[in-house]
C-alpha positions as CSV (number, residue, x, y, z in Angstrom):
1,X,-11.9,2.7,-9.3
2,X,-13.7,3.3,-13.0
3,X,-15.3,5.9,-11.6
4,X,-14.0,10.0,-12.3
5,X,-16.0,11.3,-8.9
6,X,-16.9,9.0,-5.8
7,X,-20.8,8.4,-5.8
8,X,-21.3,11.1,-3.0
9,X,-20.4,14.2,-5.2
10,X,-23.9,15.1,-4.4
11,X,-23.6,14.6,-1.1
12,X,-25.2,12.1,1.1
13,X,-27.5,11.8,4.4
14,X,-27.0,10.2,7.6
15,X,-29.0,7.1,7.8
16,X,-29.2,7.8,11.1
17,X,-30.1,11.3,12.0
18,X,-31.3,12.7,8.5
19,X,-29.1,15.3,8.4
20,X,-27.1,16.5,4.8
21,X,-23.6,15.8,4.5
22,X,-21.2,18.0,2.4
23,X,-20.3,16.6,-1.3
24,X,-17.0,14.7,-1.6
25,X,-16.1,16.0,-4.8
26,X,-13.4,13.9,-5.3
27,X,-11.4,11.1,-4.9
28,X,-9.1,13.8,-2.8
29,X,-11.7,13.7,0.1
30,X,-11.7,9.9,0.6
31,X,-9.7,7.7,2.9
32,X,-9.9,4.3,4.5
33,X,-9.4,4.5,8.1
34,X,-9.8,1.6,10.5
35,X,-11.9,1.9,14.1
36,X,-11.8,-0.9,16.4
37,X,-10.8,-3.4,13.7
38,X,-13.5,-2.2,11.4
39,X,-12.8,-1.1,8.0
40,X,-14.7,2.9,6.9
41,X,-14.5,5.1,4.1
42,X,-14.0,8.7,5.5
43,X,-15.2,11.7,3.8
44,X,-14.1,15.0,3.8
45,X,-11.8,14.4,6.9
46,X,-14.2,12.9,9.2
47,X,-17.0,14.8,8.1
48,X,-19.2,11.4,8.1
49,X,-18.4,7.4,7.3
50,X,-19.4,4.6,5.8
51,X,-18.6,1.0,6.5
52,X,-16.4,-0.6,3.9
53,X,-18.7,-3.2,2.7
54,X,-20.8,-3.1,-0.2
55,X,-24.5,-3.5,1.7
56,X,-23.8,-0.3,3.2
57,X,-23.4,1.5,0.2
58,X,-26.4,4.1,1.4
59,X,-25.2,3.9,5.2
60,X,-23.4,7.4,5.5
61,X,-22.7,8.6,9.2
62,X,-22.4,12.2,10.4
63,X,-19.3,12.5,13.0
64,X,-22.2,12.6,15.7
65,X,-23.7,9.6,15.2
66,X,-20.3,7.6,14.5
67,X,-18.9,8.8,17.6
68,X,-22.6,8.0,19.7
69,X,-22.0,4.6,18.5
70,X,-18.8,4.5,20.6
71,X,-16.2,5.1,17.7
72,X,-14.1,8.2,17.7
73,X,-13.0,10.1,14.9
74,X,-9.3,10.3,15.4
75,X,-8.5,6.7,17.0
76,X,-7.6,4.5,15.2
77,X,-6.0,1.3,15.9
C-alpha cells in the first residue's frame, strides 16, 4: 500500500453524525467486507466504514449510521 499506517491512525468522524471514531493504528484493523454488493473498508471490526472508492476518502460511518442506512454489520453476501 506505500503507506506504514492507514490514513485514519488519528482517527476519523462520521460524516454523518459527527461523532469520533477510534484510531486504526494499523493495517491490522482493516478489512474489505462486502454489503449488498457494495465494496467497504472496515475499521476496527465494524467500529465504522467507508465505501471503497476513492471520492469517499473522508466518508467514515459509525456502526449507527451504516446500519440506519439499511446495511448490517455482520451480513455480508
Amino acid at each position: 500500500m506505500g503507506n506504514e499506517v492507514p490514513r485514519e491512525h488519528n482517527g476519523a468522524t462520521c460524516w454523518k453524525c459527527g461523532c469520533g471514531l477510534s484510531p486504526a493504528s494499523s493495517f491490522e484493523d482493516v478489512e474489505k467486507r462486502t454489503y449488498r454488493g457494495v465494496r467497504y473498508f472496515v475499521f476496527n471490526d465494524g467500529e465504522y466504514y467507508r465505501l471503497d472508492k476513492p471520492y469517499a476518502m473522508n466518508r467514515h460511518e459509525c456502526r449507527s449510521c451504516f446500519e440506519k442506512a439499511g446495511r448490517k454489520h455482520g451480513t455480508q453476501k
